[in-house]
PDB file of N, CA, C and O in Angstrom:
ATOM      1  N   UNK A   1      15.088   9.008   0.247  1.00  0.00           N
ATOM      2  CA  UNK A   1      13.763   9.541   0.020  1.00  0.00           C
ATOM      3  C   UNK A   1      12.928   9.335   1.272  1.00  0.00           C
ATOM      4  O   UNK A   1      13.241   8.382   1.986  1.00  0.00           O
ATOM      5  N   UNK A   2      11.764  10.208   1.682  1.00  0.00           N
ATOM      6  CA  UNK A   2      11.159   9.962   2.418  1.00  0.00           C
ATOM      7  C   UNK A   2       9.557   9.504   2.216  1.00  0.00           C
ATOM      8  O   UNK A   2       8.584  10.133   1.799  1.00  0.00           O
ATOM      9  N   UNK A   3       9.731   7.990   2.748  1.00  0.00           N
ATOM     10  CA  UNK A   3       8.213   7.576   2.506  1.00  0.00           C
ATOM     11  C   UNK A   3       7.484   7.369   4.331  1.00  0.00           C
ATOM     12  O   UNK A   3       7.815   7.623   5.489  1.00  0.00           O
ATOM     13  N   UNK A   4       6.695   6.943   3.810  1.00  0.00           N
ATOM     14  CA  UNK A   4       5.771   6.547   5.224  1.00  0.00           C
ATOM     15  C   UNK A   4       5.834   4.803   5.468  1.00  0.00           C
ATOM     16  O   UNK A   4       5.459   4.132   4.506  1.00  0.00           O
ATOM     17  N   UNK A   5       6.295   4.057   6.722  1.00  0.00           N
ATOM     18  CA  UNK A   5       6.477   2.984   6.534  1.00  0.00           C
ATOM     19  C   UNK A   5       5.391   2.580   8.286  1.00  0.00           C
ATOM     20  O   UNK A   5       5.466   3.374   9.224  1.00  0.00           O
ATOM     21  N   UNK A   6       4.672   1.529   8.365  1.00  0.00           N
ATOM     22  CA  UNK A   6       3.341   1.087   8.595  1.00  0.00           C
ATOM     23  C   UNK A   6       3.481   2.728   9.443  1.00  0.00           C
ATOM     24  O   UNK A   6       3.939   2.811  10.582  1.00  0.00           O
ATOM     25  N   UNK A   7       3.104   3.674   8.821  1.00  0.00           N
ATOM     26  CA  UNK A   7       2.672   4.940   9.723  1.00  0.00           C
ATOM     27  C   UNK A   7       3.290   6.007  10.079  1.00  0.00           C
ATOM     28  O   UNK A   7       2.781   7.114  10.253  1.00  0.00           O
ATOM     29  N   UNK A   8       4.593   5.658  10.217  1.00  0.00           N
ATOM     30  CA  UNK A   8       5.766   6.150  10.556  1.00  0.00           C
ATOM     31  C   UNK A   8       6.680   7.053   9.388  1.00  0.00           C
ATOM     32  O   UNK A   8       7.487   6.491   8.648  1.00  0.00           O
ATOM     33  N   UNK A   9       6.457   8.332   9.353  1.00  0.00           N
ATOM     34  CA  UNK A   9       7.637   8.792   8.249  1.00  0.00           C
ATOM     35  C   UNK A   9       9.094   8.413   8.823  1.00  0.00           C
ATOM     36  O   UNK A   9       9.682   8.748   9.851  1.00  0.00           O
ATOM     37  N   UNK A  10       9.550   7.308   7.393  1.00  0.00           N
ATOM     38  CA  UNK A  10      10.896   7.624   7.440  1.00  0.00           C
ATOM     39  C   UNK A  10      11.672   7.988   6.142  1.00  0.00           C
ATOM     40  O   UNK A  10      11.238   8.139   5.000  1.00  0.00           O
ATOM     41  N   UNK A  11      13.136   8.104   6.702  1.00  0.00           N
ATOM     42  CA  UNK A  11      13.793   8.224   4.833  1.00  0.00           C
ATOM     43  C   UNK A  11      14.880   6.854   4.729  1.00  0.00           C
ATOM     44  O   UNK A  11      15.771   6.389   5.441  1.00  0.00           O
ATOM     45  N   UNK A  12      14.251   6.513   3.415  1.00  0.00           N
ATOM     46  CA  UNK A  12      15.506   5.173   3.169  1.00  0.00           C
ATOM     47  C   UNK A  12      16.473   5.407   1.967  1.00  0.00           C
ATOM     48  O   UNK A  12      16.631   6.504   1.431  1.00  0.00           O
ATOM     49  N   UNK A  13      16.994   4.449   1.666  1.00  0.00           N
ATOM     50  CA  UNK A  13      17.760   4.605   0.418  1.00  0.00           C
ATOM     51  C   UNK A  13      17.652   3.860  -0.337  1.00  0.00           C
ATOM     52  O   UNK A  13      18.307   3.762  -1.375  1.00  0.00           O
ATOM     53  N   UNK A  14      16.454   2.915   0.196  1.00  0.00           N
ATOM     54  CA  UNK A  14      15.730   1.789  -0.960  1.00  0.00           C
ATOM     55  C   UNK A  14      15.058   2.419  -1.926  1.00  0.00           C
ATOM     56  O   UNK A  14      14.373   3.441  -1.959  1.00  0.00           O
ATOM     57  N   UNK A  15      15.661   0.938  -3.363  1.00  0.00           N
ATOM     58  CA  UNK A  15      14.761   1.717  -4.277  1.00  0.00           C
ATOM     59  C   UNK A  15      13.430   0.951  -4.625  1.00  0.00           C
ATOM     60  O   UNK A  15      12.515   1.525  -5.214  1.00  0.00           O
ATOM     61  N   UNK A  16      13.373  -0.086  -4.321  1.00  0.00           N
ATOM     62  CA  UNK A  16      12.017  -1.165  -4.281  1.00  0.00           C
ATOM     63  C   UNK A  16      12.032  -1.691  -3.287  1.00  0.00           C
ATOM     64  O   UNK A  16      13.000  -2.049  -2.616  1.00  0.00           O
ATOM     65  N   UNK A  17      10.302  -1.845  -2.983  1.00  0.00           N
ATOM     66  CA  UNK A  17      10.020  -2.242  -1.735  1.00  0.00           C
ATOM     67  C   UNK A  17      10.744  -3.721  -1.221  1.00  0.00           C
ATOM     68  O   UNK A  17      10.594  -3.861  -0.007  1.00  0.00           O
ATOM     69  N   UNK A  18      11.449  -4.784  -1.829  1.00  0.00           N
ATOM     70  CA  UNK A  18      11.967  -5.758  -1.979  1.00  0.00           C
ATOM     71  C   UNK A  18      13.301  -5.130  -0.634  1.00  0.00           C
ATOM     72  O   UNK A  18      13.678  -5.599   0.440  1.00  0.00           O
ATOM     73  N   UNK A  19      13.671  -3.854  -1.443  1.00  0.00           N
ATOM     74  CA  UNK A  19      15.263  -3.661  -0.645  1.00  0.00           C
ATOM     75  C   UNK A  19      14.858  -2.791   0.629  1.00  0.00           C
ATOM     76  O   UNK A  19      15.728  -2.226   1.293  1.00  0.00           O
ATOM     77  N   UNK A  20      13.530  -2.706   0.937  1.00  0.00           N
ATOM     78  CA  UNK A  20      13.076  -1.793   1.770  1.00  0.00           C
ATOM     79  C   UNK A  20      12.907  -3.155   2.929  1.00  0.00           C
ATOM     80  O   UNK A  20      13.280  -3.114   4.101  1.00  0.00           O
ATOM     81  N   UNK A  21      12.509  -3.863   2.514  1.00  0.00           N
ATOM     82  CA  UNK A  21      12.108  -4.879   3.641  1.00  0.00           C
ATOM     83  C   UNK A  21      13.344  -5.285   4.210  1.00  0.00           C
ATOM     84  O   UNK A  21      13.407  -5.458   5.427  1.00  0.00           O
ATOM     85  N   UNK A  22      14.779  -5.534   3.155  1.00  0.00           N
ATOM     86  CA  UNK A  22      15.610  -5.760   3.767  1.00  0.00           C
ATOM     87  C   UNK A  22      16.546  -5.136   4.303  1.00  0.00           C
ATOM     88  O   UNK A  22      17.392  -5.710   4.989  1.00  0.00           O
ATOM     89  N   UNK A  23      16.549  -3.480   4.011  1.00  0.00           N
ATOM     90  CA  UNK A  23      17.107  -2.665   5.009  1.00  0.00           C
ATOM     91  C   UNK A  23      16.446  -2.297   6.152  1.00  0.00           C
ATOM     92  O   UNK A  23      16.951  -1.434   6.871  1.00  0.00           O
ATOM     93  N   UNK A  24      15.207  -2.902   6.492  1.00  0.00           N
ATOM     94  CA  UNK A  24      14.284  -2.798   7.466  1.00  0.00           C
ATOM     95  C   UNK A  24      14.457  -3.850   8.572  1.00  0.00           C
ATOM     96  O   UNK A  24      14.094  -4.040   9.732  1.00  0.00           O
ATOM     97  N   UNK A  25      15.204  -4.441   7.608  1.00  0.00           N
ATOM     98  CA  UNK A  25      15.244  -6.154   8.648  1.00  0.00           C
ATOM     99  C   UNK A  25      14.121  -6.516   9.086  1.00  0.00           C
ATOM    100  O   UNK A  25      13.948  -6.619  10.301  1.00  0.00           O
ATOM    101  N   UNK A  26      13.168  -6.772   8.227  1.00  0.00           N
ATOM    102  CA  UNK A  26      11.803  -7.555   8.204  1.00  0.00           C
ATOM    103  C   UNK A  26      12.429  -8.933   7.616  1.00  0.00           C
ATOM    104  O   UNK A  26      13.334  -9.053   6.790  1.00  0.00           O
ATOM    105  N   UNK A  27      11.710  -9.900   8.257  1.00  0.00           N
ATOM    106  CA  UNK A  27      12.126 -11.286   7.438  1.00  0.00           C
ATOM    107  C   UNK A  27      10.884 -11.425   6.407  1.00  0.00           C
ATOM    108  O   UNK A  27       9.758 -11.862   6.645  1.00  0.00           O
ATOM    109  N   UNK A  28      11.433 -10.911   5.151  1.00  0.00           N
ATOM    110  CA  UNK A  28      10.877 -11.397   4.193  1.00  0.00           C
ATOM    111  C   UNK A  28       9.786 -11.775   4.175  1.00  0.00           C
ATOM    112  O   UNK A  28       8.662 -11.290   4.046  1.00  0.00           O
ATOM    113  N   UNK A  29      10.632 -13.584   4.453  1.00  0.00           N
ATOM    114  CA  UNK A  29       9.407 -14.960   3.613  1.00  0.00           C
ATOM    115  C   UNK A  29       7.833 -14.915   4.882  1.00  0.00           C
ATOM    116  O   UNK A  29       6.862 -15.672   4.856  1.00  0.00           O
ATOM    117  N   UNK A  30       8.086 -13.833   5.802  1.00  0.00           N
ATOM    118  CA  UNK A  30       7.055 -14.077   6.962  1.00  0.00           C
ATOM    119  C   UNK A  30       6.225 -12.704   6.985  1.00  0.00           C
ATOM    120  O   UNK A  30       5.279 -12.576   7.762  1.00  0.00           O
ATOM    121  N   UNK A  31       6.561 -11.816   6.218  1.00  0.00           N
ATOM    122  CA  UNK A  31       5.831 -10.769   5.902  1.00  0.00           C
ATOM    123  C   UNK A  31       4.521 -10.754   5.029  1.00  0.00           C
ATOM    124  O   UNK A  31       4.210 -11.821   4.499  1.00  0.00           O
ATOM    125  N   UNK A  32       3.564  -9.436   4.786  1.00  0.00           N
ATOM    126  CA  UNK A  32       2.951  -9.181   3.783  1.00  0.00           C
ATOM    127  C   UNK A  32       3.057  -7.977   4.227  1.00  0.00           C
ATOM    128  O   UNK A  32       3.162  -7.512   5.362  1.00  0.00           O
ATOM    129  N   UNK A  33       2.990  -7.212   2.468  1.00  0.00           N
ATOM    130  CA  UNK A  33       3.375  -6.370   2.143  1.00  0.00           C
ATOM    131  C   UNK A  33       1.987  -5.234   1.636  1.00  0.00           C
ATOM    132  O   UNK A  33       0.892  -5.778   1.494  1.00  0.00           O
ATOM    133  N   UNK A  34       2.046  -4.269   1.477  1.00  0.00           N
ATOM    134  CA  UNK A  34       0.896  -3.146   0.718  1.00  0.00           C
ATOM    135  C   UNK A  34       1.794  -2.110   0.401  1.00  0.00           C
ATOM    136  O   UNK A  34       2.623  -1.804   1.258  1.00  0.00           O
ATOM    137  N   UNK A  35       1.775  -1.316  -1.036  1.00  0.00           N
ATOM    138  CA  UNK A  35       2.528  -0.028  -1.445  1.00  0.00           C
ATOM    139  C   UNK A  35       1.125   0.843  -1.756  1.00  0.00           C
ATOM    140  O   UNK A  35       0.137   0.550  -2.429  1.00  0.00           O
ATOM    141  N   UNK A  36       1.351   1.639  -1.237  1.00  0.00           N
ATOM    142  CA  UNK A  36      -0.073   2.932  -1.369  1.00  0.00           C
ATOM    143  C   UNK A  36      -1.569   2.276  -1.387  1.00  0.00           C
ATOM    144  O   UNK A  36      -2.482   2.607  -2.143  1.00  0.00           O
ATOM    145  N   UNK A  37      -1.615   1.014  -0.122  1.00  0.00           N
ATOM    146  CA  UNK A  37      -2.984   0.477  -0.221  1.00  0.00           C
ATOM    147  C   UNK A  37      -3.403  -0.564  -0.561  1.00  0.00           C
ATOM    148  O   UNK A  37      -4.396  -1.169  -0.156  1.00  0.00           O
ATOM    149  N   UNK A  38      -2.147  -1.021  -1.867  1.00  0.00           N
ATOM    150  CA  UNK A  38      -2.586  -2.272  -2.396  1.00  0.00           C
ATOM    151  C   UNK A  38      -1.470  -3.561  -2.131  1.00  0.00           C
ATOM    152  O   UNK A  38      -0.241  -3.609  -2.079  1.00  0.00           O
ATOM    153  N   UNK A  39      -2.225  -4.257  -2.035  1.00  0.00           N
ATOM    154  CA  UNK A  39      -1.255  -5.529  -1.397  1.00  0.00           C
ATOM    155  C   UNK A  39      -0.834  -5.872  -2.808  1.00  0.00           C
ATOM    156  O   UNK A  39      -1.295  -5.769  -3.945  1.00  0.00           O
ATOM    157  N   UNK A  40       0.674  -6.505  -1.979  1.00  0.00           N
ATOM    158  CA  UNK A  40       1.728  -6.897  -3.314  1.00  0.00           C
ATOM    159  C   UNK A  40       2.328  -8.149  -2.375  1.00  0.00           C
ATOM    160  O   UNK A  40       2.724  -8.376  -1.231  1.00  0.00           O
ATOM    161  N   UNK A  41       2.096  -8.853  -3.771  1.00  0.00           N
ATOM    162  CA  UNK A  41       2.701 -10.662  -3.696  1.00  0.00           C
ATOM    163  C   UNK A  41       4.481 -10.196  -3.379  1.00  0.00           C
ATOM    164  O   UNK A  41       5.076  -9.126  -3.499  1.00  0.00           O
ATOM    165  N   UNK A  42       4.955 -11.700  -2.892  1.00  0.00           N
ATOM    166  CA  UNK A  42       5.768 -11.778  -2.722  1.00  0.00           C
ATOM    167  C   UNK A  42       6.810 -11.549  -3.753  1.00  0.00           C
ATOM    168  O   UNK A  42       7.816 -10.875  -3.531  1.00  0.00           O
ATOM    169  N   UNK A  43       6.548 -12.127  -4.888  1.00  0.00           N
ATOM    170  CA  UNK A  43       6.755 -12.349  -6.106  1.00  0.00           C
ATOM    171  C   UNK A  43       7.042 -10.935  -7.323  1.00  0.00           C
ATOM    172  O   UNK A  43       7.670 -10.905  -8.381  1.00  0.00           O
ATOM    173  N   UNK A  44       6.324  -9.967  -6.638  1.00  0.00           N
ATOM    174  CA  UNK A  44       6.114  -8.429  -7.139  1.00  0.00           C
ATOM    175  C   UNK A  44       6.753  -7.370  -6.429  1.00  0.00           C
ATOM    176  O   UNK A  44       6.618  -6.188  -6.745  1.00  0.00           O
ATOM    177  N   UNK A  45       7.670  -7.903  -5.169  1.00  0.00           N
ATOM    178  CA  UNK A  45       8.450  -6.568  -4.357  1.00  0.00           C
ATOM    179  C   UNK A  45       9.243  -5.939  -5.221  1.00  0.00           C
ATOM    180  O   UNK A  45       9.581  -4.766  -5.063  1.00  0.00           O
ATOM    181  N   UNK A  46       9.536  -6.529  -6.020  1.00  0.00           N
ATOM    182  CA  UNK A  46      10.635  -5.772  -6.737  1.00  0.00           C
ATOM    183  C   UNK A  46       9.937  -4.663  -7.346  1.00  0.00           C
ATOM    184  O   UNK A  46      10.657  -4.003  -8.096  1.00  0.00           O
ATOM    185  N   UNK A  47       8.536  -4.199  -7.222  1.00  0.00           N
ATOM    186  CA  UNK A  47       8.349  -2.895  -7.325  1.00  0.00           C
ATOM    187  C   UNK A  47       9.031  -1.525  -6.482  1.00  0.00           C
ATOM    188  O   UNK A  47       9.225  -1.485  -5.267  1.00  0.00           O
ATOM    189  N   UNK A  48       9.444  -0.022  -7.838  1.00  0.00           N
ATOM    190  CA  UNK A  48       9.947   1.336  -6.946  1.00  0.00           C
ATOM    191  C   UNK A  48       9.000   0.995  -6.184  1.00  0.00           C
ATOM    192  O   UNK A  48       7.905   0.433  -6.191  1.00  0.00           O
ATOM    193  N   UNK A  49       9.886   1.599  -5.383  1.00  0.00           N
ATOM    194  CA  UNK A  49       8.971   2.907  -4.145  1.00  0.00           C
ATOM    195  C   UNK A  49       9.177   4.224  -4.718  1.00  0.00           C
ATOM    196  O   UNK A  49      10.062   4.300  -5.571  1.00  0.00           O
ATOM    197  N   UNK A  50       8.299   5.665  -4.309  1.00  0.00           N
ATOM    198  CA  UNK A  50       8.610   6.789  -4.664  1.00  0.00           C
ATOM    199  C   UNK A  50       8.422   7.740  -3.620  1.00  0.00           C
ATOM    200  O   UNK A  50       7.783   7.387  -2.629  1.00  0.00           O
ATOM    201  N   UNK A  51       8.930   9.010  -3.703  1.00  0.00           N
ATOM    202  CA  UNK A  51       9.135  10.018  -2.634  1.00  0.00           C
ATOM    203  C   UNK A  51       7.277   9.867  -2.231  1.00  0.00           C
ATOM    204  O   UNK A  51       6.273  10.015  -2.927  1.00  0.00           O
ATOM    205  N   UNK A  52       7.469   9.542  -0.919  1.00  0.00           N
ATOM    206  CA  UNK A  52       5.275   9.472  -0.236  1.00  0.00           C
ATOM    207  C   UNK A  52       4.991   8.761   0.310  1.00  0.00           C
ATOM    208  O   UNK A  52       4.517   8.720   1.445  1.00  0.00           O
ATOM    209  N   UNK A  53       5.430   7.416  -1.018  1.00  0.00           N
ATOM    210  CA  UNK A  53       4.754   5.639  -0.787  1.00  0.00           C
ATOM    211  C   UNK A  53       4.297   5.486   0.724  1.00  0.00           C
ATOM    212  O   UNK A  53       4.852   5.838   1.765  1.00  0.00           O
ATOM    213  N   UNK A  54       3.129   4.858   0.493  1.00  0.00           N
ATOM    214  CA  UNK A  54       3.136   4.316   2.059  1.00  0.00           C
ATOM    215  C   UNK A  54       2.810   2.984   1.797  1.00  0.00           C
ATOM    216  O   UNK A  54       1.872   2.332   1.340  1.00  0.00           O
ATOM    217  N   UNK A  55       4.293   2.766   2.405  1.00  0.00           N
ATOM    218  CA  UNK A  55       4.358   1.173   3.089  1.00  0.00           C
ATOM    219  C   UNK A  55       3.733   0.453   4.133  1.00  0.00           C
ATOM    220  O   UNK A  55       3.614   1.135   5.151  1.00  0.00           O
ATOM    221  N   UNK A  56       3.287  -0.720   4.220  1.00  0.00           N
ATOM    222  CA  UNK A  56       2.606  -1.470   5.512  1.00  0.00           C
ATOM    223  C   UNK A  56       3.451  -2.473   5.216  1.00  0.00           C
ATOM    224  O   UNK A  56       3.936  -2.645   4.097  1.00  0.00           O
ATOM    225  N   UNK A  57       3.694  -3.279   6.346  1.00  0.00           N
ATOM    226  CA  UNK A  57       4.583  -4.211   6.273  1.00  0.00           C
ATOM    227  C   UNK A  57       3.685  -5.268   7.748  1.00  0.00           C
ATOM    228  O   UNK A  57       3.232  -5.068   8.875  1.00  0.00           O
ATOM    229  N   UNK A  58       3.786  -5.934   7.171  1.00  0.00           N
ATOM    230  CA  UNK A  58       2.258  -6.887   8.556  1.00  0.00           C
ATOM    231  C   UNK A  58       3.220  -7.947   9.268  1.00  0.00           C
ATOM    232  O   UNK A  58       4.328  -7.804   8.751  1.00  0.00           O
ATOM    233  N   UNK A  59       3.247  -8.651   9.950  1.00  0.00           N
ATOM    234  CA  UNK A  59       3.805  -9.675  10.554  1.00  0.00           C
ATOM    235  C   UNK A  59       2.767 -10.684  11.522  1.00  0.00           C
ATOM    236  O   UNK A  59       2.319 -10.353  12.620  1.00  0.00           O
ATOM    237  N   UNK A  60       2.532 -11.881  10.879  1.00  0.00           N
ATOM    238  CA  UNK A  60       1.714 -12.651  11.726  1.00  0.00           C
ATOM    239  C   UNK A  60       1.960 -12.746  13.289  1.00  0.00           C
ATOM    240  O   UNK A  60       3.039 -12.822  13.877  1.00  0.00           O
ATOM    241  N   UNK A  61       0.557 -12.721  13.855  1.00  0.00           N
ATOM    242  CA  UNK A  61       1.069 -12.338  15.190  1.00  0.00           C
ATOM    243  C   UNK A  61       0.627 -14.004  16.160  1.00  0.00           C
ATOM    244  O   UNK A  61      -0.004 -14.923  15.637  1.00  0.00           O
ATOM    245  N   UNK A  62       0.878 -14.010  16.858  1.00  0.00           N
ATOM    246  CA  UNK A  62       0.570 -15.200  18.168  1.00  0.00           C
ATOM    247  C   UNK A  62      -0.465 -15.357  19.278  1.00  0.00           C
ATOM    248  O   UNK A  62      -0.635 -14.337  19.946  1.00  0.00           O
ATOM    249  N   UNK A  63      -0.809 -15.863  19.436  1.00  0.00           N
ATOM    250  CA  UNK A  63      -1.810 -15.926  20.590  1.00  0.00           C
ATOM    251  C   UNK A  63      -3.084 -15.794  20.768  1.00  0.00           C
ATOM    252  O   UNK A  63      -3.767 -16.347  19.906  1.00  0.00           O
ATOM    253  N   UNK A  64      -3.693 -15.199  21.671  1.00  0.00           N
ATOM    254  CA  UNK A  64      -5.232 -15.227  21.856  1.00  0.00           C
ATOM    255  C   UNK A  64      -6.362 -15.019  22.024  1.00  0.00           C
ATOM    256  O   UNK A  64      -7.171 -15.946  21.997  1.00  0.00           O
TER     257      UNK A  64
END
């Protein structure tokens, strides 16, 4: 399916954002997540995704 991931159309073969992070090779436990806007706990990835979704996927950053 093709969703939008931080901006970027792509197509995956994930079916919740859970398996999206990990065919993305995002590390997980160091992420935060948003599906169409709204931020989702760690605890809640196991929500579908659907043909659109737009994903953000954040990664704490370093420095100054």
């Amino acid at each position: 399916m093709r969703i939008d991931l931080n901006g970027t159309p792509i197509e995956t073969g994930a079916a919740t954002l859970a398996d999206l992070i990990t065919e993305q090779n995002f590390e997980a436990a160091s992420v935060a997540t948003a599906l169409d806007g709204t931020f989702i706990p760690r605890d809640a990835r196991n929500r579908p995704l659907h043909p659109g979704a737009r994903v953000e996927v954040l990664s704490p950053m370093q420095g100054g």
